[in-house]
C-alpha positions in Angstrom: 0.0 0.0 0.0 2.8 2.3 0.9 4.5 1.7 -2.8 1.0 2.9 -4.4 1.3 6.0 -2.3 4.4 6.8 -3.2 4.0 6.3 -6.8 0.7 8.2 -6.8 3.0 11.1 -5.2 5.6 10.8 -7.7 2.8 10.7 -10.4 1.0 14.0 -9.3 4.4 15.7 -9.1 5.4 14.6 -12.3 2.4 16.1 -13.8 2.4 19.2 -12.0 6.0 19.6 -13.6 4.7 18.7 -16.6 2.2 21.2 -16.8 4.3 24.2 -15.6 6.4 23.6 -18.6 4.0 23.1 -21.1 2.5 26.5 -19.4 5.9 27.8 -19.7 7.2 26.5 -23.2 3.8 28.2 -24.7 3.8 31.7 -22.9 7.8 31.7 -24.4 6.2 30.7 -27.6 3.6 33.4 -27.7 5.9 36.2 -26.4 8.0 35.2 -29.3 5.2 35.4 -32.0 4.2 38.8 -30.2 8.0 39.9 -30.8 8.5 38.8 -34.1 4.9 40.6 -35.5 5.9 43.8 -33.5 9.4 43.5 -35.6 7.2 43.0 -38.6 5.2 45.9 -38.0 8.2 48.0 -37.0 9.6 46.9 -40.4 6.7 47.7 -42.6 6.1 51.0 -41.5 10.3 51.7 -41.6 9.8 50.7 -45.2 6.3 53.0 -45.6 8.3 56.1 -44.6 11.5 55.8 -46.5 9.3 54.8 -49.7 7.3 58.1 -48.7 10.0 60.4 -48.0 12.3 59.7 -50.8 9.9 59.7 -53.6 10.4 56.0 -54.3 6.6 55.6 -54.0 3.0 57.3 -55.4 2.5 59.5 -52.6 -1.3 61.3 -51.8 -1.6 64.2 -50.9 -1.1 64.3 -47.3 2.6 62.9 -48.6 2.9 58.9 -47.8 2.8 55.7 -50.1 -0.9 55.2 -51.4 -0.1 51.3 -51.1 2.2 49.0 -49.8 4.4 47.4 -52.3 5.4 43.3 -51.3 8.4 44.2 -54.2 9.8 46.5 -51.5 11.0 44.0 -49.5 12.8 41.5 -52.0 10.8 38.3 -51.7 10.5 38.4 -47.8 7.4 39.6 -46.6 7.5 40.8 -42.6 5.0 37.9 -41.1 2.5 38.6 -38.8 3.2 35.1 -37.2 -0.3 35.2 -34.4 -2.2 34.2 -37.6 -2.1 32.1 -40.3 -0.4 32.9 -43.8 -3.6 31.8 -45.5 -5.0 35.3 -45.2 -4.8 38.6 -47.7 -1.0 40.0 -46.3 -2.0 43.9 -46.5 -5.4 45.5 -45.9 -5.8 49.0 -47.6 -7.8 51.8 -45.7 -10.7 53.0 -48.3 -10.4 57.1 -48.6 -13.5 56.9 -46.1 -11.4 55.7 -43.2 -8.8 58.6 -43.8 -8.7 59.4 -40.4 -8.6 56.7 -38.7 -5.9 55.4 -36.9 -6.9 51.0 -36.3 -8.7 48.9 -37.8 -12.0 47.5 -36.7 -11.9 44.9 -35.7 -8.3 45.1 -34.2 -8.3 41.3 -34.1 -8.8 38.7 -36.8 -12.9 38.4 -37.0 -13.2 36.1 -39.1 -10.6 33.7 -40.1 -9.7 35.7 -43.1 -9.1 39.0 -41.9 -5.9 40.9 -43.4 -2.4 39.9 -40.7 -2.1 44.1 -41.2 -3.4 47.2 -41.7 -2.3 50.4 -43.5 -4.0 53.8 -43.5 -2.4 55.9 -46.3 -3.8 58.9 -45.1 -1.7 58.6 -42.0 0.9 56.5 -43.3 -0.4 53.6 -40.1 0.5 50.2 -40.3 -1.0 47.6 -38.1 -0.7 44.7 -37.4 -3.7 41.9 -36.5 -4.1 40.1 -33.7 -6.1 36.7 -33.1 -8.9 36.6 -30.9 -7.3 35.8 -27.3 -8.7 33.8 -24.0 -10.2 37.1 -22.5 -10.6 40.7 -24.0 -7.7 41.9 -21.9 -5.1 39.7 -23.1 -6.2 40.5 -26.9 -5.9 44.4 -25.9 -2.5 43.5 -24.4 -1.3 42.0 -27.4 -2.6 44.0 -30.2 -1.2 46.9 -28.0 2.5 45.1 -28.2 2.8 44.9 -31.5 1.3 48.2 -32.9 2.9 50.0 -30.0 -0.4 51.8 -29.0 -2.8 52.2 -25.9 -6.4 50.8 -26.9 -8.1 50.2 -24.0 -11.1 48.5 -26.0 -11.4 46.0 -28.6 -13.4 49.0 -31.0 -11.1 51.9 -30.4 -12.4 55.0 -31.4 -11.1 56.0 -34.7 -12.4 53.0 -36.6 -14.9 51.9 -38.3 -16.1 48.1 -39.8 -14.1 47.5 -42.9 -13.3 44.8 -45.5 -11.0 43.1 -47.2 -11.8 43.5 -50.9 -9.0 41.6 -53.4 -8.8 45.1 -55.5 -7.9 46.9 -52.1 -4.9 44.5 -51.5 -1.2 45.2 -53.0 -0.5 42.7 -56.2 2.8 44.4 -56.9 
C-alpha cells in the first residue's frame, strides 16, 4: 500500500511539472510570436516612410505611399506570425477611413481578416491580432505589436471595414 502512495506522489508531481512547462514552453512561444509581428510591423512601416520620404513611392496628398508594395521587401514579406499565412497579407484603408488610426476589428474576426493594416492617409501600419482567451489579453497584445494604448477591442477611430481583393497590394 505504501508503494502505491508513493508512486501516486511521484505521479502528481510529475504532472504538476509537466504542466508548468508546457505552461511555460507556450507563454515563451507566444511572447516570441508577439515579438516577431511587432518586428514585422516596425519593419513595414520603416519601409512606408523611407518609400514616402524619398519619392520612391506614389505618394497622396497628405505625402505617404498610397499602397504597400510586397516588391519593397525582396521576396520576404514581414509575417505577422499570431495568424495564419492563408490570409490577404496587406489591408488598404478605403479614402472613407482617412482618419482613422486602427482597424475595426483590431483582431482577426473572421478567419480571413488581413495579418495588417495600412492607412495611407496617416501612413499607419497595423498589425492583426487573433482573438485571445479574454478581451484583456487581446488588448494586451494588439497593444505590443502596434505600440499603441487601446483600451477596447473598438477603439475610437475606426470603423467596420473589409477586405476586398482590388484593395490589396499585387505588386
Amino acid at each position: 500500500m505504501r508503494r502505491v502512495v508513493d508512486l501516486v506522489g511521484v505521479l502528481v508531481v510529475a504532472g504538476i511539472a509537466g504542466g508548468y512547462y508546457a505552461h511555460t514552453r507556450l507563454n515563451d512561444s507566444e511572447n516570441e510570436q508577439l515579438e516577431e509581428t511587432r518586428t514585422a510591423v516596425e519593419r513595414l512601416k520603416g519601409e512606408v516612410v523611407i518609400r514616402s520620404q524619398s519619392g520612391q513611392a506614389d505618394v497622396n496628398p497628405r505625402g505617404w505611399s498610397a499602397t504597400v508594395v510586397p516588391a519593397w521587401f525582396g521576396g520576404e514579406l514581414p509575417k505577422n506570425t499570431l495568424l495564419s499565412e492563408d490570409r490577404p497579407w496587406v489591408e488598404i484603408a478605403p479614402v472613407e477611413h482617412a482618419n482613422w488610426e486602427h482597424p475595426k476589428p483590431v483582431y482577426d474576426e473572421s478567419g480571413h481578416d488581413a495579418a495588417f493594416w495600412y492607412n495611407p492617409a496617416l501612413g499607419i501600419v497595423r498589425a492583426r491580432v487573433p482573438m485571445m482567451p479574454t478581451d484583456k489579453r487581446t488588448i494586451d497584445a494588439y497593444n505590443r505589436v502596434n505600440s499603441t494604448s487601446v483600451k477596447t477591442l473598438s477603439p475610437a477611430g475606426s470603423v467596420e471595414s473589409t477586405v476586398l481583393p482590388a484593395a490589396n497590394s499585387t505588386d
